[in-house]
TIMI-2910 file (N, C-alpha, C, CB; in pm, 1 decimal, decimal comma, always signed):
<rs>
+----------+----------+----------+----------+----------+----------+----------+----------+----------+----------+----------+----------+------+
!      n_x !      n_y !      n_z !     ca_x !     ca_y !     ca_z !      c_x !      c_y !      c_z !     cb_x !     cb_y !     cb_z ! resn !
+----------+----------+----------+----------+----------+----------+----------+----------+----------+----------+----------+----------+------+
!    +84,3 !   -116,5 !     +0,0 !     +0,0 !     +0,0 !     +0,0 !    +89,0 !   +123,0 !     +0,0 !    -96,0 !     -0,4 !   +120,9 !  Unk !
!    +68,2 !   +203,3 !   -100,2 !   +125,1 !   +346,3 !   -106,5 !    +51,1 !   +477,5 !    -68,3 !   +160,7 !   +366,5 !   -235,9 !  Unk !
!   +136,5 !   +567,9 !    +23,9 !    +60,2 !   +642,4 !    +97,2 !   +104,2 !   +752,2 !    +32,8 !    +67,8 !   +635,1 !   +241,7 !  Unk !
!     +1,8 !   +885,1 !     -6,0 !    +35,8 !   +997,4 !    -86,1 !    +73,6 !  +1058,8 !    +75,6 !    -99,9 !  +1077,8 !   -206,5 !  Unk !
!   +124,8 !  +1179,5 !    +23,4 !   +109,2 !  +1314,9 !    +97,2 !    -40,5 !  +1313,6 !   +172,1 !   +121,6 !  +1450,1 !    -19,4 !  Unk !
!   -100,7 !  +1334,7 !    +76,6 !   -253,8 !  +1386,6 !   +163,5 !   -297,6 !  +1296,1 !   +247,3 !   -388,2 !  +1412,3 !    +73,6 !  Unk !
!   -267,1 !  +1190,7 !   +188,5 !   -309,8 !  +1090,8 !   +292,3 !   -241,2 !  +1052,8 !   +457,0 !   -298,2 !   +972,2 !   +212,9 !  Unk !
!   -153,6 !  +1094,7 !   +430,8 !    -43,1 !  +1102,8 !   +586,2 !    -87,6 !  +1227,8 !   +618,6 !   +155,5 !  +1100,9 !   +574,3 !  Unk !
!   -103,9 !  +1325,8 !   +574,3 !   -161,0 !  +1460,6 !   +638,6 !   -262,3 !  +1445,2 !   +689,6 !   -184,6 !  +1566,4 !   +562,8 !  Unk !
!   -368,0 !  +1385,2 !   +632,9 !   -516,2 !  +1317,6 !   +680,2 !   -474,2 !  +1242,9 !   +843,3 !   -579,4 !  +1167,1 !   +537,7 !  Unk !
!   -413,5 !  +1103,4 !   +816,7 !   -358,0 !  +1066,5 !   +938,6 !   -273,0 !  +1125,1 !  +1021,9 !   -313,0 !   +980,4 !   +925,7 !  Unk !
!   -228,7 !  +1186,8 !  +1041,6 !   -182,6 !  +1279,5 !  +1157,2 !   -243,2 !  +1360,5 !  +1180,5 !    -81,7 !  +1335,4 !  +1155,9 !  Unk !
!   -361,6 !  +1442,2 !  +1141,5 !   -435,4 !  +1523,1 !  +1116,6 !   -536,5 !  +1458,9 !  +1222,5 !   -463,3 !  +1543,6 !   +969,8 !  Unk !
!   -592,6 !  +1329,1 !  +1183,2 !   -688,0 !  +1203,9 !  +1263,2 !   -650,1 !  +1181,4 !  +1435,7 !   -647,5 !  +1031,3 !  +1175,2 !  Unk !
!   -479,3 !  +1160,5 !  +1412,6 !   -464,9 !  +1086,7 !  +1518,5 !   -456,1 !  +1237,2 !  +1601,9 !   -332,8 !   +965,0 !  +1517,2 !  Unk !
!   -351,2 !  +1358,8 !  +1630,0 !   -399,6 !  +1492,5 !  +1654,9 !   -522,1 !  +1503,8 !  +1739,6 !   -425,3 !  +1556,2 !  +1530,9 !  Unk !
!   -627,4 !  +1444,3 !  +1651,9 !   -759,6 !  +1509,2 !  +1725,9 !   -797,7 !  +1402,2 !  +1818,7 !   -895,4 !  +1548,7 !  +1620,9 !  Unk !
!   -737,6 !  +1265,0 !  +1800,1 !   -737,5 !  +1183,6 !  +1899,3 !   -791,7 !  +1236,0 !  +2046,7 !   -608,0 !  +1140,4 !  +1901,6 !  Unk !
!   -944,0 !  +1188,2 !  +2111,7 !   -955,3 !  +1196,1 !  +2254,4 !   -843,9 !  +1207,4 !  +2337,1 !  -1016,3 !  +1096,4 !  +2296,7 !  Unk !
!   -844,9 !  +1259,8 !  +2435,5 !   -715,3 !  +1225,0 !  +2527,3 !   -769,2 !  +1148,5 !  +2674,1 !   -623,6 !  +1386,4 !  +2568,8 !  Unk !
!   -743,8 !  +1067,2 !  +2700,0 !   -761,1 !  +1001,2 !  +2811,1 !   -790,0 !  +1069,2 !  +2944,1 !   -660,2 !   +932,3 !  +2820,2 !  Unk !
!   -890,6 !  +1082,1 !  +3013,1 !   -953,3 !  +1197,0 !  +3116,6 !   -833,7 !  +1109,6 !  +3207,5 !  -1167,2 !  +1204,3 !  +3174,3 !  Unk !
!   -813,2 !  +1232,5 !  +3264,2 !   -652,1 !  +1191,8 !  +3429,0 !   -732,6 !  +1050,3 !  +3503,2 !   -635,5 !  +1392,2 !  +3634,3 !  Unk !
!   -596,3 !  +1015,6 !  +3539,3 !   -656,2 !   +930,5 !  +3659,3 !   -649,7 !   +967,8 !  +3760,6 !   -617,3 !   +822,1 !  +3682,6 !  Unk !
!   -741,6 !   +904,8 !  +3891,2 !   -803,3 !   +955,4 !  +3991,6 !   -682,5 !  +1014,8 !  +4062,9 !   -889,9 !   +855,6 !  +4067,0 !  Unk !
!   -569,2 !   +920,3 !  +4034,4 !   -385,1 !   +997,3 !  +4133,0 !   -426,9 !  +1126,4 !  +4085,8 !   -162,6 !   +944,7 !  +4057,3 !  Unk !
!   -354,8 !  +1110,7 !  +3934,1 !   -348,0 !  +1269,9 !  +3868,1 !   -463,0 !  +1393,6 !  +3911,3 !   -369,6 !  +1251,0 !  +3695,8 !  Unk !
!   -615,0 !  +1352,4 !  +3931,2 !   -711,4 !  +1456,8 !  +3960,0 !   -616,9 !  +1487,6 !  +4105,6 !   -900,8 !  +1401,7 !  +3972,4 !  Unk !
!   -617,6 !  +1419,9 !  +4162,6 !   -559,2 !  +1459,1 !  +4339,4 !   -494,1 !  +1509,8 !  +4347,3 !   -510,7 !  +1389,6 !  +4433,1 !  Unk !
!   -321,6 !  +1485,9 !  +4307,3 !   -266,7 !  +1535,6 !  +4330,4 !   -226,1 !  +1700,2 !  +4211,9 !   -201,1 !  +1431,4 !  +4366,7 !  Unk !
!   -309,3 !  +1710,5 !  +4141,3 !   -336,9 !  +1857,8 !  +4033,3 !   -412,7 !  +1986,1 !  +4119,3 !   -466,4 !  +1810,4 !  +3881,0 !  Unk !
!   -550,5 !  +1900,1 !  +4194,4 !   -621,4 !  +1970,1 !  +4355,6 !   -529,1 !  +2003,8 !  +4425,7 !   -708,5 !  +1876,1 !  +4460,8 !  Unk !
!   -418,1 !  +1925,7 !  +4466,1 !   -341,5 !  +1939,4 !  +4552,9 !   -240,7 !  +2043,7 !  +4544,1 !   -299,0 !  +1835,9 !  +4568,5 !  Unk !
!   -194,1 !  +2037,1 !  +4450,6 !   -110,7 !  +2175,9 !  +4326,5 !   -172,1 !  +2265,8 !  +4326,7 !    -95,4 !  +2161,7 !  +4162,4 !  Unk !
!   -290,3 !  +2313,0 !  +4348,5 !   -372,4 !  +2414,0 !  +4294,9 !   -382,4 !  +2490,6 !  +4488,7 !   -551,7 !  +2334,1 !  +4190,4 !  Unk !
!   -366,2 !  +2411,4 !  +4576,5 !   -375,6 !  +2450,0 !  +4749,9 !   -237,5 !  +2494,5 !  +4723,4 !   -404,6 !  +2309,8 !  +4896,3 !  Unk !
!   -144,9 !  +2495,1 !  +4668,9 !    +20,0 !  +2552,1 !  +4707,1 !    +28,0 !  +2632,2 !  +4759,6 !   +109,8 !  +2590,0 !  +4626,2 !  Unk !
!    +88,2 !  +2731,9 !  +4880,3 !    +92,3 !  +2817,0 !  +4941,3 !    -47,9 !  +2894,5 !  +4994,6 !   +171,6 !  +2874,5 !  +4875,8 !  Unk !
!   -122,0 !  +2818,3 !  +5054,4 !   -207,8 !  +2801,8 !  +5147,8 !   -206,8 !  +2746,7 !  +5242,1 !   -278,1 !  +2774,6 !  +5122,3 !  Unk !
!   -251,6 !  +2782,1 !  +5352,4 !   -268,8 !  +2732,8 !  +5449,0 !   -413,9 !  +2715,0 !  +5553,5 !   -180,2 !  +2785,7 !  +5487,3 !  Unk !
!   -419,3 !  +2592,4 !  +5595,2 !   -568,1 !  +2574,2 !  +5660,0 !   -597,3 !  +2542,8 !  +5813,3 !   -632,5 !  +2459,1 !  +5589,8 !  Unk !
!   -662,1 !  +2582,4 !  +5874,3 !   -654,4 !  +2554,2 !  +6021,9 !   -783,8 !  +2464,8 !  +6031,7 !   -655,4 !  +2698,3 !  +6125,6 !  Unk !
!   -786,1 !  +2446,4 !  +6147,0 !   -878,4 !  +2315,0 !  +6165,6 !   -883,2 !  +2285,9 !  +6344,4 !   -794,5 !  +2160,4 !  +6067,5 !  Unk !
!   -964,1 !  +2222,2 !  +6431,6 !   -982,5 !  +2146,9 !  +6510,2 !  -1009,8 !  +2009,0 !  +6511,5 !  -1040,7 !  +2191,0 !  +6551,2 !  Unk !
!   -971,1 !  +1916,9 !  +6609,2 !   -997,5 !  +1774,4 !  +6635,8 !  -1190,5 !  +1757,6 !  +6623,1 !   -921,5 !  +1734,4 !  +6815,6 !  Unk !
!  -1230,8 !  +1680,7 !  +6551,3 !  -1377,1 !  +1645,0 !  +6537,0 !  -1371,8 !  +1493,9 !  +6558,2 !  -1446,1 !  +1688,8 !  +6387,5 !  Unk !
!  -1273,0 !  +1455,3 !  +6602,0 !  -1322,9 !  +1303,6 !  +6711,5 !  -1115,9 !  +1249,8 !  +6722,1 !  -1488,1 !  +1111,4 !  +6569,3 !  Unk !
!  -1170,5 !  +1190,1 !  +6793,8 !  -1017,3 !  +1173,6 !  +6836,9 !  -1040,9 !  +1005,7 !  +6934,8 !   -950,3 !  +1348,1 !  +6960,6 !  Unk !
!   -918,8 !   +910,7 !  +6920,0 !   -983,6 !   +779,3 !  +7020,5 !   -993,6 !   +807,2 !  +7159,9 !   -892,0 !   +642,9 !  +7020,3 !  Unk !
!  -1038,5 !   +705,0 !  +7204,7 !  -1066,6 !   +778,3 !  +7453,0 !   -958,0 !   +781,3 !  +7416,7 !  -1121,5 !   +667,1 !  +7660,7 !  Unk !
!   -918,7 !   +883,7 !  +7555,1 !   -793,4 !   +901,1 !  +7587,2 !   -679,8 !   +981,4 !  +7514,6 !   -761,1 !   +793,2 !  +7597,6 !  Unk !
!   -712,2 !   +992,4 !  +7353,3 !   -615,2 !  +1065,5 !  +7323,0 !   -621,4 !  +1196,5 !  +7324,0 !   -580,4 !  +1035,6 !  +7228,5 !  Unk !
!   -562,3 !  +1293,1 !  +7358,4 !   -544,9 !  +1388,9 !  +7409,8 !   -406,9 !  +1473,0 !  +7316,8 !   -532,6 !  +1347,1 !  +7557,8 !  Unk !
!   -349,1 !  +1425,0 !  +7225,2 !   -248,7 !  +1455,5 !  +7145,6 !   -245,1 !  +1607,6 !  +7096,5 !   -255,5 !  +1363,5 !  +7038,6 !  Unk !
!   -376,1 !  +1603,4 !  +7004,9 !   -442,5 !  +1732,2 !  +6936,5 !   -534,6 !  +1831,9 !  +6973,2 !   -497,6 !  +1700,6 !  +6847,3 !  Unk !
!   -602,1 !  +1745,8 !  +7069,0 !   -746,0 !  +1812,2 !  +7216,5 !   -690,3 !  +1968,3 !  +7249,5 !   -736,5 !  +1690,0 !  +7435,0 !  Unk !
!   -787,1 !  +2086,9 !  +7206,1 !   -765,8 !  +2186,8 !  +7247,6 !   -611,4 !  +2252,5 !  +7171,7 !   -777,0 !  +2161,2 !  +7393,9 !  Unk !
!   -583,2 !  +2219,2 !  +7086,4 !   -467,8 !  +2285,8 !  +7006,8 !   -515,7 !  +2343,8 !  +6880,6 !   -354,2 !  +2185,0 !  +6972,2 !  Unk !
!   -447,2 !  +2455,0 !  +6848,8 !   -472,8 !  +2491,4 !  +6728,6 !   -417,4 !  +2401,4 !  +6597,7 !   -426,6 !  +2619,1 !  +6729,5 !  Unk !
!   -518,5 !  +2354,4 !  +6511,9 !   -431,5 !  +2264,7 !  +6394,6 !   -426,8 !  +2356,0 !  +6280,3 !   -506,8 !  +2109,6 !  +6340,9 !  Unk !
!   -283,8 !  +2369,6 !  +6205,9 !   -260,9 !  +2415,2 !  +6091,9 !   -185,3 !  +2337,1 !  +5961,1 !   -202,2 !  +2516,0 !  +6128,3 !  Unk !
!   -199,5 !  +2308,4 !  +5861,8 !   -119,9 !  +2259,4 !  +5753,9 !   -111,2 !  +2362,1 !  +5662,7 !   -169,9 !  +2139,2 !  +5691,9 !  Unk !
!    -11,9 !  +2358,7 !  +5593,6 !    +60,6 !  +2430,0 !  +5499,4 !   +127,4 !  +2387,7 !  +5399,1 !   +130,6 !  +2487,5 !  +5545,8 !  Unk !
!    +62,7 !  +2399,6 !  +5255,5 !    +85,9 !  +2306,2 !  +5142,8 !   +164,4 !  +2398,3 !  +5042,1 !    -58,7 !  +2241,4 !  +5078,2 !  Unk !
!   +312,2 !  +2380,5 !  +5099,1 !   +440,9 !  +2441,5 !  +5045,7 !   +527,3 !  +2360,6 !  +4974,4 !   +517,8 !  +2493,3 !  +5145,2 !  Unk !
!   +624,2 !  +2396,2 !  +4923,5 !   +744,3 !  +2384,2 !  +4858,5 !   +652,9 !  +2265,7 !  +4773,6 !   +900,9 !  +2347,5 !  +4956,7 !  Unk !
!   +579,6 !  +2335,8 !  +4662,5 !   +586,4 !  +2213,1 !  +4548,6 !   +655,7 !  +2225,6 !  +4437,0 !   +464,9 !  +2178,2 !  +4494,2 !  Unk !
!   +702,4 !  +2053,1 !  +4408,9 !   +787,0 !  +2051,8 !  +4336,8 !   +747,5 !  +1966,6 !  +4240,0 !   +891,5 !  +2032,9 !  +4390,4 !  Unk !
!   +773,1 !  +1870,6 !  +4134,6 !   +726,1 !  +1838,9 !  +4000,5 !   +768,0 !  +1663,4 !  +4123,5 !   +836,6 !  +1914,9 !  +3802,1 !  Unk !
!   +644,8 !  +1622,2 !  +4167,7 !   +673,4 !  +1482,5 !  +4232,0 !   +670,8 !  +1515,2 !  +4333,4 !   +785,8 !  +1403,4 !  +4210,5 !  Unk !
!   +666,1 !  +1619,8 !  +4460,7 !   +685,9 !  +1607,8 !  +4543,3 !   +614,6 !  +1730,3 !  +4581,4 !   +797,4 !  +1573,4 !  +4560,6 !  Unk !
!   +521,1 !  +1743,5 !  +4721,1 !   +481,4 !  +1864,8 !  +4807,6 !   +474,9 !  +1794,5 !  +4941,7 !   +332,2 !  +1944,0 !  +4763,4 !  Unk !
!   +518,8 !  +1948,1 !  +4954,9 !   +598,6 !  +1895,8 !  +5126,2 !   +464,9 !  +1994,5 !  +5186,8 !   +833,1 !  +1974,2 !  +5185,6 !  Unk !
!   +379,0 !  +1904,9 !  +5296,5 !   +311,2 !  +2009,8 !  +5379,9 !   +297,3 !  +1989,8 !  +5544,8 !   +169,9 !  +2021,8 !  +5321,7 !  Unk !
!   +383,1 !  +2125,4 !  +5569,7 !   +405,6 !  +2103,4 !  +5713,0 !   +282,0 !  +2141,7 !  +5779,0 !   +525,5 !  +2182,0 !  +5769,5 !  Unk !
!   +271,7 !  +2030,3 !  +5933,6 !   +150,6 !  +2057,6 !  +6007,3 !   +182,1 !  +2070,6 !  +6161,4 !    +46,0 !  +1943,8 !  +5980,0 !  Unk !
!   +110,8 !  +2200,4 !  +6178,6 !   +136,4 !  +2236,5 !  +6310,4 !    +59,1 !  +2180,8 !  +6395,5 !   +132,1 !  +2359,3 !  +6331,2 !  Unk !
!   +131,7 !  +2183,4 !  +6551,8 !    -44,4 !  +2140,2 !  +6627,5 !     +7,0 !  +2204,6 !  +6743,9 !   -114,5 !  +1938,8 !  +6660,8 !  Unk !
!    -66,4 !  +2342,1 !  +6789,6 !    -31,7 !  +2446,1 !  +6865,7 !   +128,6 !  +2524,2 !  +6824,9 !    -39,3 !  +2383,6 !  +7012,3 !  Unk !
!   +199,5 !  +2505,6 !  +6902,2 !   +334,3 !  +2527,1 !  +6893,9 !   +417,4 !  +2426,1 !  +6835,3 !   +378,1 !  +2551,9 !  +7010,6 !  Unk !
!   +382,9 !  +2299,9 !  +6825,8 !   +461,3 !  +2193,8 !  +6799,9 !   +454,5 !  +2226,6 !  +6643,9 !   +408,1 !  +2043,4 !  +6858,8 !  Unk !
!   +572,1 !  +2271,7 !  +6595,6 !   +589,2 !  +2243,9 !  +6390,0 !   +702,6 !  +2190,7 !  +6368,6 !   +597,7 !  +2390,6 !  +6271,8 !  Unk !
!   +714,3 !  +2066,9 !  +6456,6 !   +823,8 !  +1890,4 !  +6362,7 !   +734,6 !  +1825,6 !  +6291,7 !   +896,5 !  +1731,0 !  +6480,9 !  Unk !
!   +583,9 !  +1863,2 !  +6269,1 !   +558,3 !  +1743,0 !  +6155,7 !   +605,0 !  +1794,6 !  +6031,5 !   +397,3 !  +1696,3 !  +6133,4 !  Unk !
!   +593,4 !  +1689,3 !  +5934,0 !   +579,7 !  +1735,0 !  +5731,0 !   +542,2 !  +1621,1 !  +5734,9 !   +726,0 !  +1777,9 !  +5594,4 !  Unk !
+----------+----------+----------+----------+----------+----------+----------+----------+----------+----------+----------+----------+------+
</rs>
């Protein structure tokens, strides 16, 4: 089979308009997640197990910084304590 010009222009032309595959559910998440970058959100404990007392009465904050192409680092406070990421 011999292919003119027009006809390879046609096919690339075809494949081009090709659907593109809607993201997968990772990709939707972590694109949401890209889109929070340099924000930050506070929050309280809304159930916690008996006894734990870790987060009880602290201010909670996260902070969805330093993104990078594979990687966002988001540090979370809980009162004064900021060693988590």
């Amino acid at each position: 089979m011999r292919l003119t010009a027009a006809t390879l222009t046609v096919l690339v032309l075809l494949v081009g308009c090709a659907p593109e595959e809607p993201p997968s559910p990772q990709d939707q998440f972590w694109a949401a997640l890209e889109a929070l970058c340099g924000q930050a959100f506070g929050g309280t404990v809304a159930e916690a197990p008996a006894g734990d007392t870790t987060f009880a009465n602290r201010a909670l904050v996260m902070h969805v910084r330093d993104c990078q192409e594979g990687e966002i680092r988001i540090p979370f406070h809980v009162g004064e304590d900021r060693s988590r990421t």
